[in-house]
MDAnalysis code that builds the backbone (N, CA, C; Angstrom):
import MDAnalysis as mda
import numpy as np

u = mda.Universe.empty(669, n_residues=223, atom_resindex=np.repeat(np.arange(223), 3), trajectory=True)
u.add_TopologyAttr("name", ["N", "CA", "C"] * 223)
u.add_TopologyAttr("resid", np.arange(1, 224))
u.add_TopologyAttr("resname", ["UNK", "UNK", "UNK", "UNK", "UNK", "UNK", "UNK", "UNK", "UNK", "UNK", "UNK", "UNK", "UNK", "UNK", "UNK", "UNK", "UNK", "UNK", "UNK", "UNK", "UNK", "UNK", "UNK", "UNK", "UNK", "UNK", "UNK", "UNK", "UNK", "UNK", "UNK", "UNK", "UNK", "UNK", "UNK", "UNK", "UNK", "UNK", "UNK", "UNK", "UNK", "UNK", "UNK", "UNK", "UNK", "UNK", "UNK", "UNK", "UNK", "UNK", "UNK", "UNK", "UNK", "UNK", "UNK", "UNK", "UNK", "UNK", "UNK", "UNK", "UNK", "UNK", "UNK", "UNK", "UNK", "UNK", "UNK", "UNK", "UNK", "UNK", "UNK", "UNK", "UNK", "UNK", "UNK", "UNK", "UNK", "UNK", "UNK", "UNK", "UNK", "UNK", "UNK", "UNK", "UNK", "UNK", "UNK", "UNK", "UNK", "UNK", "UNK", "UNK", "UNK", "UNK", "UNK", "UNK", "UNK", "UNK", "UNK", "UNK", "UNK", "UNK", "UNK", "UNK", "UNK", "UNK", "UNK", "UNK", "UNK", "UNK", "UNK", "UNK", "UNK", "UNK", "UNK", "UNK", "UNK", "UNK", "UNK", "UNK", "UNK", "UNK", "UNK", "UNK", "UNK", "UNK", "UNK", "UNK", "UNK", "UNK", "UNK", "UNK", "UNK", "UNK", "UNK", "UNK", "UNK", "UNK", "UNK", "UNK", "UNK", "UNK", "UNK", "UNK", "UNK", "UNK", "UNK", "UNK", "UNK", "UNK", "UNK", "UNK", "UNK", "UNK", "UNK", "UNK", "UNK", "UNK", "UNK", "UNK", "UNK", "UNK", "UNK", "UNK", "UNK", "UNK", "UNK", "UNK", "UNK", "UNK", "UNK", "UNK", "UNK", "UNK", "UNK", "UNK", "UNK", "UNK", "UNK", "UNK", "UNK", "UNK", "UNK", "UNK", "UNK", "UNK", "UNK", "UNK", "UNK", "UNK", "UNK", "UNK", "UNK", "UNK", "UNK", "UNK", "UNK", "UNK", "UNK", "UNK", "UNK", "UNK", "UNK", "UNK", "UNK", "UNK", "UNK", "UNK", "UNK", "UNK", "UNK", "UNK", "UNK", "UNK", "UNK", "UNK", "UNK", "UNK", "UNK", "UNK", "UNK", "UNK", "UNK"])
u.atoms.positions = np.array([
    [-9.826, 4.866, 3.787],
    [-8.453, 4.520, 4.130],
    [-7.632, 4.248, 2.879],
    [-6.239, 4.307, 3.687],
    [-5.130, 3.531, 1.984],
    [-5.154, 2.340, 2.816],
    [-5.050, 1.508, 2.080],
    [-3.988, 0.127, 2.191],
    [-2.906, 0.340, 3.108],
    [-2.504, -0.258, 3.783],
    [-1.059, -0.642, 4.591],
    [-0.437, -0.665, 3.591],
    [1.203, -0.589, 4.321],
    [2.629, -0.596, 3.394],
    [2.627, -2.071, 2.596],
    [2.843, -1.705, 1.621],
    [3.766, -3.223, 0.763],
    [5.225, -2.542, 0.232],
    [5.090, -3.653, -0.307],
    [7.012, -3.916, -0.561],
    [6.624, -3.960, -2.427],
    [6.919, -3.034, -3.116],
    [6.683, -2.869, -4.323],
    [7.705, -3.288, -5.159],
    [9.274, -2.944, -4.229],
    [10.559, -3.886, -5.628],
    [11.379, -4.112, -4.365],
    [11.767, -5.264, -5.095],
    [12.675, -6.157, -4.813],
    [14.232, -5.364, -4.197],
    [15.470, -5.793, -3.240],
    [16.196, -4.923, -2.631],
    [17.334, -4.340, -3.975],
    [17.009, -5.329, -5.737],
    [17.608, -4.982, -6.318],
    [16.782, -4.072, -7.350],
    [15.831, -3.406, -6.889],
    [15.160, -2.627, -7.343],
    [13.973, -3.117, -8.773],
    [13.844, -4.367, -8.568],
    [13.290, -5.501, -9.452],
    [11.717, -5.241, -8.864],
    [10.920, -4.735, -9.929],
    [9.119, -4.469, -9.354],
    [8.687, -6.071, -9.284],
    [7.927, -6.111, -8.121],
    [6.820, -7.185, -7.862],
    [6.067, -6.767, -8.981],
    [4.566, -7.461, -8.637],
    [3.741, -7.329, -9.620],
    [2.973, -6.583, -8.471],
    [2.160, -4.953, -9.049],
    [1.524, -4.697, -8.145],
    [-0.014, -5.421, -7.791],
    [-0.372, -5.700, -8.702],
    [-1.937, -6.715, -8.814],
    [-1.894, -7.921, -7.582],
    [-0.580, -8.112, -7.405],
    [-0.621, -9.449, -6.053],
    [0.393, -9.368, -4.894],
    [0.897, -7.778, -4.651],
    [1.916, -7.936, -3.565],
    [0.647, -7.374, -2.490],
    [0.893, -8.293, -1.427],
    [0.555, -8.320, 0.158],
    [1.058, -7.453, 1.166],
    [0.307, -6.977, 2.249],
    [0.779, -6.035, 3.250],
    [1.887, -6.926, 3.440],
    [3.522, -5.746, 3.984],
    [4.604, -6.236, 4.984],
    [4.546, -6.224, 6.149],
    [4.995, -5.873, 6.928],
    [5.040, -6.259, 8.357],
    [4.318, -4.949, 8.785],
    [4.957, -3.950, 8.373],
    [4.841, -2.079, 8.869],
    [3.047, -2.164, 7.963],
    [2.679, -2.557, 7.307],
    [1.674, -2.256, 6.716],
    [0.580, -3.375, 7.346],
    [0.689, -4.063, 7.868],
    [-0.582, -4.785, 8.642],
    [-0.317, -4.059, 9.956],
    [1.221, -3.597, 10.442],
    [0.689, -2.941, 12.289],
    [-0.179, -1.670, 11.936],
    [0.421, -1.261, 10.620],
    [-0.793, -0.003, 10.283],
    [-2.596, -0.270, 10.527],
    [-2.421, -1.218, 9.638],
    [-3.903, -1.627, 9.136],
    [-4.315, -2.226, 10.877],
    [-3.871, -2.648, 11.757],
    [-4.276, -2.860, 12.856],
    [-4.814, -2.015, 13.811],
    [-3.620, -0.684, 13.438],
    [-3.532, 0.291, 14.199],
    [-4.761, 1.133, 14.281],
    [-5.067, 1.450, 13.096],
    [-6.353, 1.945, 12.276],
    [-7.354, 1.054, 13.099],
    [-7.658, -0.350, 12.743],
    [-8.923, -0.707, 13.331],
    [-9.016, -0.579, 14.617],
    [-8.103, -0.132, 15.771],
    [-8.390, -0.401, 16.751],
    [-8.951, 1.797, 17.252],
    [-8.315, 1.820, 15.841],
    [-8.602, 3.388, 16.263],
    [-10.213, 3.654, 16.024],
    [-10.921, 3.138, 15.198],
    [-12.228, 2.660, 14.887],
    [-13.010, 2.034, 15.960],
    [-11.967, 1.338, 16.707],
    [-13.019, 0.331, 17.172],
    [-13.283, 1.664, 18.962],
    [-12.070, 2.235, 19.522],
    [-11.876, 3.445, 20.456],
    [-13.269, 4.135, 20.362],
    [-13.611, 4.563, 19.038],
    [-14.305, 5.724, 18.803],
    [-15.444, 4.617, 18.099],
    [-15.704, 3.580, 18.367],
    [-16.826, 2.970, 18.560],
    [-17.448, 2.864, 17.274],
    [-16.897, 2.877, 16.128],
    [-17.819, 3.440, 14.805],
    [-18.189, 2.150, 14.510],
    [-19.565, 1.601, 13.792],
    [-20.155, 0.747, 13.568],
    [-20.162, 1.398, 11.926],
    [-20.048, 0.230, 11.124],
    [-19.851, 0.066, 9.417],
    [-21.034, -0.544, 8.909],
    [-21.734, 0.303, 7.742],
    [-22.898, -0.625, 7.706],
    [-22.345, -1.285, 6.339],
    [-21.419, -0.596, 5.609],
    [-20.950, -1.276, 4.648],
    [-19.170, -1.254, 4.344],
    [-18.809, -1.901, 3.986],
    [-17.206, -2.274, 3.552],
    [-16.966, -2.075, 2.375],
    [-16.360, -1.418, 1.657],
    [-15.544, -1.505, 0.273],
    [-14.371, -1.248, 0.154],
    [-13.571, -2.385, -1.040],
    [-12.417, -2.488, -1.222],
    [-12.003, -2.933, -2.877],
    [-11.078, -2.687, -3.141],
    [-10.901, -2.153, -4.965],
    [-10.624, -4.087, -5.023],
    [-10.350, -5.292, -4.036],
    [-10.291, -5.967, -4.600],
    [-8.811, -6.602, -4.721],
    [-7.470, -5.861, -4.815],
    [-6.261, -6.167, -4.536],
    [-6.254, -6.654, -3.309],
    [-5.130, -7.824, -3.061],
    [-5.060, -8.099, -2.111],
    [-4.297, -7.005, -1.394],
    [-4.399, -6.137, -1.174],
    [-3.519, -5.208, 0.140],
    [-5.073, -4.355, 0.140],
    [-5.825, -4.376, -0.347],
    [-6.825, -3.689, -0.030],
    [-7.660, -4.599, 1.211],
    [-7.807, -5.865, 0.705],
    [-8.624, -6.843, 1.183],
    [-7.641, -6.980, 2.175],
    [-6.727, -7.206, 2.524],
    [-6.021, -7.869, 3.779],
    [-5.997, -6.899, 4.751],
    [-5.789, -5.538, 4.498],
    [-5.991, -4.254, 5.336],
    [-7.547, -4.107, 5.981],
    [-8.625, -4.390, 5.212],
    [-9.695, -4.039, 5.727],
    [-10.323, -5.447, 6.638],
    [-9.856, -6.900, 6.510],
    [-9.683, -7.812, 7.079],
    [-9.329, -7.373, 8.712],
    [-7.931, -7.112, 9.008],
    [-7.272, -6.397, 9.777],
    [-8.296, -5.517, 10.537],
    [-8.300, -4.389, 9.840],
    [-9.322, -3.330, 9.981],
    [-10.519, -4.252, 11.822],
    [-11.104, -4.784, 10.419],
    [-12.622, -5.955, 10.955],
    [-12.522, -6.816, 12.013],
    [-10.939, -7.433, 11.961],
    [-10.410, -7.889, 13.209],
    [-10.800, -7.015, 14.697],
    [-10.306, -6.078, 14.126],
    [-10.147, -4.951, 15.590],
    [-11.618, -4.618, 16.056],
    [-12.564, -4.027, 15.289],
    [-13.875, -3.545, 15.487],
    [-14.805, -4.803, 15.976],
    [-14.227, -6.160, 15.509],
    [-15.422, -6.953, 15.566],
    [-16.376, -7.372, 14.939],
    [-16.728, -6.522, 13.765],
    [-17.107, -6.507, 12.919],
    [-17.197, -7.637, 11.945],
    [-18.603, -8.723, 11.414],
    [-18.046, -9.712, 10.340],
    [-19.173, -8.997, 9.121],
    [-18.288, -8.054, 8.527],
    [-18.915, -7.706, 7.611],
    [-18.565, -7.978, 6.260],
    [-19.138, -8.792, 5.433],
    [-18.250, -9.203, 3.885],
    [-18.051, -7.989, 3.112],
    [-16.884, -8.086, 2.698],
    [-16.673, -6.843, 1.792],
    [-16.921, -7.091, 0.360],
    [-17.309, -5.695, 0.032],
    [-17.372, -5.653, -1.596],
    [-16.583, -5.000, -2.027],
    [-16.111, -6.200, -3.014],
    [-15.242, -5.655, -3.857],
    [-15.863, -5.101, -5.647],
    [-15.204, -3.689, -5.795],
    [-15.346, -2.435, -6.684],
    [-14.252, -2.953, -7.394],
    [-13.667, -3.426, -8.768],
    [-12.641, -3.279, -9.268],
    [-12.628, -2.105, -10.151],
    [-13.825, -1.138, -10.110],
    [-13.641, 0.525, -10.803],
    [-12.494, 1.234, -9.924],
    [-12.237, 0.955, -8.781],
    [-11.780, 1.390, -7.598],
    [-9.938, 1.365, -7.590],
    [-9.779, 0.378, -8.327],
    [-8.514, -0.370, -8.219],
    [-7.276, 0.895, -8.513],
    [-6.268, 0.609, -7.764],
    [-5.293, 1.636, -8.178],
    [-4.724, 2.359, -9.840],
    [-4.815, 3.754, -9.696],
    [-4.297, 4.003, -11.113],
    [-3.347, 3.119, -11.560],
    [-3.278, 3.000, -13.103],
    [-2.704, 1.615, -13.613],
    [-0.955, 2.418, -14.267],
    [-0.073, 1.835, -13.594],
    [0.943, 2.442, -14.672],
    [0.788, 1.528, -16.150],
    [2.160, 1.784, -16.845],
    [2.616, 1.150, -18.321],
    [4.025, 0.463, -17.460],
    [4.485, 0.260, -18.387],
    [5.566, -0.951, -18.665],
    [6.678, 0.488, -18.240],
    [7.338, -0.173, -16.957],
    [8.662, 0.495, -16.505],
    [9.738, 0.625, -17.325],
    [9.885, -1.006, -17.917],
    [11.151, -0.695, -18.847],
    [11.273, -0.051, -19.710],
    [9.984, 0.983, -20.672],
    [9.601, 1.506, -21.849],
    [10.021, 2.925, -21.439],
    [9.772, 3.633, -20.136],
    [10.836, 4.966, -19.560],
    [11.684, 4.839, -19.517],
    [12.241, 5.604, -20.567],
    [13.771, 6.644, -20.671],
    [14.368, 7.163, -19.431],
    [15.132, 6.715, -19.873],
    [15.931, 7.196, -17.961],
    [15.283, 8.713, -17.662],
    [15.613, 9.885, -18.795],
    [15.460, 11.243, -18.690],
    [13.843, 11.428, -18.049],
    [13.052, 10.486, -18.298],
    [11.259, 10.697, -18.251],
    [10.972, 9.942, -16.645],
    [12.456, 9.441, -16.255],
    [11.315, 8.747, -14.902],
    [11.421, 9.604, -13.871],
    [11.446, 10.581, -13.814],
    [11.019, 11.227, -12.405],
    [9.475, 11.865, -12.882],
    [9.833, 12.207, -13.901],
    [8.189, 12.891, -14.370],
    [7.148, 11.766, -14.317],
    [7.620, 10.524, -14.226],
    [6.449, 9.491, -15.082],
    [6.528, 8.967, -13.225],
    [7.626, 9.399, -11.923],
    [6.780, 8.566, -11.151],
    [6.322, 9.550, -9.837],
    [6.476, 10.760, -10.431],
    [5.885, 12.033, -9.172],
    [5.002, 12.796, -10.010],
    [4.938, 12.859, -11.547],
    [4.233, 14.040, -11.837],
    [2.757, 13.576, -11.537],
    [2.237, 12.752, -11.925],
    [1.076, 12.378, -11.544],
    [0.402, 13.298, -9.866],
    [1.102, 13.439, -9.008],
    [0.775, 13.761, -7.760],
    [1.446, 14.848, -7.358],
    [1.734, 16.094, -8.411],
    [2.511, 16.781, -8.254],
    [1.660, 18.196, -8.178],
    [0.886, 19.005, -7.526],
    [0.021, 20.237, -7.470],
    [-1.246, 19.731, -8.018],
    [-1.874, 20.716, -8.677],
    [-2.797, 20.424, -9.682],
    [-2.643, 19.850, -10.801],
    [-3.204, 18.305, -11.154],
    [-2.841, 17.529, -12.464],
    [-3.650, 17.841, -13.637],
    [-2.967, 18.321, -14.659],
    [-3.892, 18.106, -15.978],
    [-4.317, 16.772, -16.040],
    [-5.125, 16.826, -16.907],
    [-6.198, 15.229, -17.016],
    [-5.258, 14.143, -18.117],
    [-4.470, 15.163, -18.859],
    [-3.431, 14.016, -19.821],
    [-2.264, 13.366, -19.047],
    [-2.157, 13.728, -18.003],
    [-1.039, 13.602, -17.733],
    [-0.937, 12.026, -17.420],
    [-0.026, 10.943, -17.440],
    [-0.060, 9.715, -17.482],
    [0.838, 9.378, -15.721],
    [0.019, 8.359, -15.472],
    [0.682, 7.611, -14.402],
    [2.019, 6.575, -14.716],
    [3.274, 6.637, -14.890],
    [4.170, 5.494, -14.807],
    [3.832, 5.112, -16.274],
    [3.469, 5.932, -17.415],
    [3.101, 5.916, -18.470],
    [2.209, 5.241, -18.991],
    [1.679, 5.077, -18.112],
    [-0.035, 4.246, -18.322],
    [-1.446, 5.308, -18.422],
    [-2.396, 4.745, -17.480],
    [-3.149, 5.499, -17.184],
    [-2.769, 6.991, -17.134],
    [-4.011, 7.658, -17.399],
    [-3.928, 9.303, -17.282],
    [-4.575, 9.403, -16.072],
    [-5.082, 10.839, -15.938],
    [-5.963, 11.120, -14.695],
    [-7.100, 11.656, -15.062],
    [-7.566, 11.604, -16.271],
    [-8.708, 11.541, -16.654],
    [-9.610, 10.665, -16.927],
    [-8.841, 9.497, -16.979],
    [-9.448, 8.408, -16.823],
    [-9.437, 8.018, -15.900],
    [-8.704, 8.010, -15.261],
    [-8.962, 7.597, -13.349],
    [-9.878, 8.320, -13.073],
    [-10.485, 9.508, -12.869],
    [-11.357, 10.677, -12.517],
    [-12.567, 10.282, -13.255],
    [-12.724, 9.264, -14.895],
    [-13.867, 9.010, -15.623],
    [-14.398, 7.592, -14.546],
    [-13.460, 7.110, -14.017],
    [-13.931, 5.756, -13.662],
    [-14.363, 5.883, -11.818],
    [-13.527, 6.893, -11.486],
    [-13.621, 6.913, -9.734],
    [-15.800, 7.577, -9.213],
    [-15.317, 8.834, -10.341],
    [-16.376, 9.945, -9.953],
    [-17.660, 9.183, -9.936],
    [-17.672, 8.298, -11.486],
    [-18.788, 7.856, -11.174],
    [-19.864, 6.562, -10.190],
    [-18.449, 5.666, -9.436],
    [-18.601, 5.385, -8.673],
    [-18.772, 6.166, -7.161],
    [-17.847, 7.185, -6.757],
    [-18.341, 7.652, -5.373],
    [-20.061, 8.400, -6.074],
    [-20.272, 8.729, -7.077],
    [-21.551, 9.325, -7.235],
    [-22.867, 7.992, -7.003],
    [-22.612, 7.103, -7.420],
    [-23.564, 5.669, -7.181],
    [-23.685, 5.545, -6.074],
    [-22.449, 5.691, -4.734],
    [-22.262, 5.375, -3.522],
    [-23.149, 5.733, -2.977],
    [-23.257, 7.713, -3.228],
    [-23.994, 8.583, -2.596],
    [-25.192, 8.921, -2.781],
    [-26.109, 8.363, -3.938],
    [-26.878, 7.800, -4.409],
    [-28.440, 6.441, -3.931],
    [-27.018, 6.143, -2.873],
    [-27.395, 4.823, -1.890],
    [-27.732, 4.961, -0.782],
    [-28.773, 5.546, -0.591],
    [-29.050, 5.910, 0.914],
    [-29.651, 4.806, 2.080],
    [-28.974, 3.455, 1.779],
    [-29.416, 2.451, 2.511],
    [-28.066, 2.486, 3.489],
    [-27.531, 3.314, 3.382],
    [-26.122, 3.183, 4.696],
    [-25.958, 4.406, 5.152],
    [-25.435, 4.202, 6.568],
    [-25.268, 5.818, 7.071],
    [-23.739, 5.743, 7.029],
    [-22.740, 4.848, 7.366],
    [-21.571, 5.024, 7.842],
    [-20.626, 3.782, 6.743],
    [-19.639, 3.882, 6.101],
    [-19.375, 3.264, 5.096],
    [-17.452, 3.114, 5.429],
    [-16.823, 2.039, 5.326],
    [-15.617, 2.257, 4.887],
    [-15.271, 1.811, 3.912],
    [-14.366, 2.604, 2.989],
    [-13.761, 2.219, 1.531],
    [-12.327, 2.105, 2.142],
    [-11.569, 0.516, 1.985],
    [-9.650, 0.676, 2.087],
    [-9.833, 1.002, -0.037],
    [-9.088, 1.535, 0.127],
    [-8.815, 1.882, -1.379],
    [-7.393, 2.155, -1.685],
    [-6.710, 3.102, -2.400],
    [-5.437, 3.220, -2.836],
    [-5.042, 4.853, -2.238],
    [-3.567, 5.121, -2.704],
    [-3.358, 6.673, -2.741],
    [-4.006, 7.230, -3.789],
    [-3.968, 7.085, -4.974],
    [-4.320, 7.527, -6.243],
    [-5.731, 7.701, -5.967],
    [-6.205, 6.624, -5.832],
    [-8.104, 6.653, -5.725],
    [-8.394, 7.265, -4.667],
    [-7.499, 7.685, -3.575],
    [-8.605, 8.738, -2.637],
    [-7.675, 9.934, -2.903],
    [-6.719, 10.478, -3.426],
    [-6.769, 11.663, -3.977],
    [-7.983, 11.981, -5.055],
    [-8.581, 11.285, -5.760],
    [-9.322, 11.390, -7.105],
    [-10.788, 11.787, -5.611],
    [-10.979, 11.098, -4.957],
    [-11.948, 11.395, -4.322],
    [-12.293, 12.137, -3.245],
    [-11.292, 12.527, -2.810],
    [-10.715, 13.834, -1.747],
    [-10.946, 15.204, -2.442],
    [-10.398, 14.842, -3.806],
    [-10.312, 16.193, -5.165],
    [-11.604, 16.673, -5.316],
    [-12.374, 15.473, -5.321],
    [-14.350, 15.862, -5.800],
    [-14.611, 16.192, -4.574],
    [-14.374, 15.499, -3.300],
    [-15.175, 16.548, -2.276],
    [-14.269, 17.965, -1.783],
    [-13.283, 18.058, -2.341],
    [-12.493, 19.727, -1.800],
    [-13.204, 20.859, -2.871],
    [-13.440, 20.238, -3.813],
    [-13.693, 21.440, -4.937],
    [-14.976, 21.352, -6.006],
    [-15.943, 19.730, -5.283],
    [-16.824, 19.669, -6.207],
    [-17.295, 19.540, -7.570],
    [-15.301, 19.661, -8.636],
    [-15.398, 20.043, -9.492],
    [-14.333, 18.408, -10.107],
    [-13.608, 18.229, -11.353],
    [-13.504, 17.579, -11.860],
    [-11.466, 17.897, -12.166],
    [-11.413, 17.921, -10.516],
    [-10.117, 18.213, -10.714],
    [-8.957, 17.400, -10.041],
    [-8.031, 17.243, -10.124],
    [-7.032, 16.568, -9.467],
    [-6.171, 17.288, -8.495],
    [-6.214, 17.285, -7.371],
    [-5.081, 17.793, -6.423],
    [-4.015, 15.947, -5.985],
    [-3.257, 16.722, -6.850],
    [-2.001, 15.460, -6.743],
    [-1.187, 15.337, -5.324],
    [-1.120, 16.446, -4.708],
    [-0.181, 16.796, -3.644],
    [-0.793, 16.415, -1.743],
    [-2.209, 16.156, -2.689],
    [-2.750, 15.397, -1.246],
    [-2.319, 13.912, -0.301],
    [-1.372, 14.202, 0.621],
    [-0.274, 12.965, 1.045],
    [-1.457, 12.307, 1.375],
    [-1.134, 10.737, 1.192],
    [-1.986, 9.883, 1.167],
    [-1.013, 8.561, 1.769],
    [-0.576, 8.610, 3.356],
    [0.447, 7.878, 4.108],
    [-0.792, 6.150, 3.775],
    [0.386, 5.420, 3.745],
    [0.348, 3.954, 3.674],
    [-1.025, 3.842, 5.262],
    [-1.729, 3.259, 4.989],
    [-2.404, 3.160, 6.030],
    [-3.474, 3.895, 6.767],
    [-3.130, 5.235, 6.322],
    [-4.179, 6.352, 6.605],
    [-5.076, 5.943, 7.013],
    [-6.084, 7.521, 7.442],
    [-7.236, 7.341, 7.470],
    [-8.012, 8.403, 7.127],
    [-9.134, 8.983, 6.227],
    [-9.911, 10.169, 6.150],
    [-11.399, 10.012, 6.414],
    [-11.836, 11.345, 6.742],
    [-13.026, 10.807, 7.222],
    [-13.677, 12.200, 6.267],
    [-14.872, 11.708, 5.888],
    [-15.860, 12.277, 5.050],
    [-16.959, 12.419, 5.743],
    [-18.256, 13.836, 5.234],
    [-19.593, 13.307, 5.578],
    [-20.445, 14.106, 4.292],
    [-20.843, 13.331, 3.994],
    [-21.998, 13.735, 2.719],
    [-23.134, 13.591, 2.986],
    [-23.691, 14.294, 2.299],
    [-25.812, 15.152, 2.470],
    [-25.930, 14.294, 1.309],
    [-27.352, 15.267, 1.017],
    [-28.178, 14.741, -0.195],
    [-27.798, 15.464, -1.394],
    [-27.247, 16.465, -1.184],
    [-26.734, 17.651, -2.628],
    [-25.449, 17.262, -2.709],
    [-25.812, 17.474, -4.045],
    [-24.214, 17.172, -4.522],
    [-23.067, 17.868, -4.126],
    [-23.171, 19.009, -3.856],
    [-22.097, 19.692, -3.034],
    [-21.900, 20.125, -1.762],
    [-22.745, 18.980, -0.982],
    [-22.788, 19.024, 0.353],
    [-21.752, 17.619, 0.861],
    [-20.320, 18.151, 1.144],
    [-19.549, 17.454, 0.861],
    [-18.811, 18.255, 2.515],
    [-18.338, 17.502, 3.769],
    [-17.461, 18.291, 4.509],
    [-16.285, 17.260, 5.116],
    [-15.372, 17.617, 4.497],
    [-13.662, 16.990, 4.774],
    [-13.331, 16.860, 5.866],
    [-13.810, 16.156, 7.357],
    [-13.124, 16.141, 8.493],
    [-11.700, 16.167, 8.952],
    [-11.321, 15.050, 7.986],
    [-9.387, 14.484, 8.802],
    [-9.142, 13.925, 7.419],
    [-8.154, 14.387, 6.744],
    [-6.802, 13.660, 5.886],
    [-5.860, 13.230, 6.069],
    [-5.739, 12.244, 5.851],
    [-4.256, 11.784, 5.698],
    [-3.910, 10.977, 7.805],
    [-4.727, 10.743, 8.092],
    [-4.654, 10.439, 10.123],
    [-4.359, 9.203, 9.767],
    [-2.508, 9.343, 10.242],
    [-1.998, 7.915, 10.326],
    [-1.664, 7.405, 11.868],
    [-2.328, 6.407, 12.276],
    [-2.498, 6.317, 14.161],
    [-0.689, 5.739, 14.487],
    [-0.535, 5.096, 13.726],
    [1.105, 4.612, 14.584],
    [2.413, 5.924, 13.807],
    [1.441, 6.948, 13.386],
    [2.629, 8.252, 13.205],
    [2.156, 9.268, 12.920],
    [1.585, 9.912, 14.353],
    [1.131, 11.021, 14.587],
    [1.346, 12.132, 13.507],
    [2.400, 12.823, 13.493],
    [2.954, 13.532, 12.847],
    [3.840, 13.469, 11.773],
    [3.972, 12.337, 11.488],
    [4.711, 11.429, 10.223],
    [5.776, 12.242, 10.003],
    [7.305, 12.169, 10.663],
    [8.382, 12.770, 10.564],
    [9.126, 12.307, 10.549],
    [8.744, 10.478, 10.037],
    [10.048, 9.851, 9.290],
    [10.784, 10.283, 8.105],
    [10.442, 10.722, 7.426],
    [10.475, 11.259, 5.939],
    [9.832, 12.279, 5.396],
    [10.919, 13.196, 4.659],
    [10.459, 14.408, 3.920],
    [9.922, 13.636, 2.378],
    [10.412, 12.537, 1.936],
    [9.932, 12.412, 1.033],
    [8.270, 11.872, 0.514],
    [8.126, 11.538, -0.402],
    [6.608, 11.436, -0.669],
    [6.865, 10.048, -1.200],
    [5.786, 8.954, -0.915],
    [5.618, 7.386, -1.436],
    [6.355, 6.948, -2.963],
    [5.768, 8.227, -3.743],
    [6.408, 7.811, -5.060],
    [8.008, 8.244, -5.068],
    [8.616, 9.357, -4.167],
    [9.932, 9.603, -4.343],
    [10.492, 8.489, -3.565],
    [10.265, 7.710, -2.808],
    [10.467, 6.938, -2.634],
    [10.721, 5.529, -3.063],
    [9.691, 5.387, -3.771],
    [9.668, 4.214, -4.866],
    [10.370, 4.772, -6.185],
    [10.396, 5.568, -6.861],
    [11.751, 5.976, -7.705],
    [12.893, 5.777, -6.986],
    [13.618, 6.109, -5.528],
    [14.582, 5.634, -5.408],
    [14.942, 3.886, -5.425],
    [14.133, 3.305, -5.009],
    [14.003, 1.842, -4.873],
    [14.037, 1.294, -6.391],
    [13.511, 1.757, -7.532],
    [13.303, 1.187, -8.640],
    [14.880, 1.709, -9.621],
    [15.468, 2.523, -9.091],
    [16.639, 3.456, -10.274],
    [17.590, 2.678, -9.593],
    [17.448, 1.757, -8.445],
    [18.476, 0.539, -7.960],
    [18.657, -0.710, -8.946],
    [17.518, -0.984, -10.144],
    [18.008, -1.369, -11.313],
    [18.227, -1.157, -12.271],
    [18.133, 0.247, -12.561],
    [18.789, 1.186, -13.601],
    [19.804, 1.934, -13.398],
    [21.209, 1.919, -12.863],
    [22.009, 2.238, -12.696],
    [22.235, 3.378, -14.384],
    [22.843, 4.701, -13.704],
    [23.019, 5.419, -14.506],
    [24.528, 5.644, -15.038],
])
């Protein structure tokens, strides 16, 4: 799963801190929505993981509510959302590149998040955790709440096996994907992406999370 919605800046386009903003209202009916869609189709969790942010942890809380489930989660901070840089350090001319290119087709590995992190380092730190996961054959059925960034990085390794980034994989607030992995490494089969239960067909918006959050953030950079 992603995380439920948060509220990332302020209505004057002023960023929270992402390390401690909490699901909003729309992002826990998500995270509800989800567990009860879990709990329908009866799935039993033998293990929980979560990167550790609180919108990770409060979503899969939620989640556990619905199923019944009192399973303690572990928290992965390898997991944690790609890291931007310092907003104020982008040039007006560089912020659309610095807050869509990241997730824009196929990513080169230099390419920087919000001028931080690259995606080669996200991809050095993700891969080798889902590889430990799978590794672990003491669980049959597993949920990870994680980020957009971190399950594109891990959506990417099971579509192509290979060490690549597909940026353009929508990754709705709340989601849900479902995976099933063998014993070979490239026995990898992609069921459902992106299954958001309170929006079927998600036709609120043509835009994408980050064009979104560029509009919200250029509300304190007036041009």
């Amino acid at each position: 799963m992603r995380h439920g919605s948060v509220t990332y800046f302020d209505a004057a386009g002023k960023p929270y801190l992402p390390e401690q903003v909490p699901l909003n209202e729309l992002g826990r009916a998500q995270a509800t929505a989800a567990g009860k869609i879990f709990a329908l189709e009866k799935l039993q969790f033998d293990r929980v993981i979560v990167s550790g942010l609180p919108r990770t942890v409060e979503t899969a809380t939620l989640v556990l509510e619905q199923t019944g489930q009192p399973i303690a989660l572990e928290q992965w901070p390898e997991l944690e959302e790609i890291k931007g840089g310092k907003l104020s350090a982008i040039p007006d001319e560089a912020l659309k590149d610095a807050f869509v290119g990241a997730f824009d087709g196929l990513v080169p590995e230099h390419k920087q998040f919000l001028g931080g992190e690259s995606i080669g380092q996200l991809m050095d730190r993700v891969h080798p955790c889902i590889d430990r996961l799978r590794a672990d054959k003491s669980w049959d059925t597993v949920l990870l709440v994680l980020h957009g960034g971190i399950n594109r990085a891990i959506l990417s390794y099971a579509l192509t096996n290979q060490r690549l980034f597909l940026g353009n994989l929508a990754q709705t607030a709340g989601c849900i994907n479902a995976l099933d992995v063998g014993d070979d490494p490239a026995d990898w089969v992609v069921r459902i992406i992106n299954f958001s239960p309170p929006s079927l067909l998600q036709g609120e918006s043509r835009n994408t999370t980050m064009e979104v959050l560029l509009d919200q953030y250029r509300k304190s950079r007036p041009v």
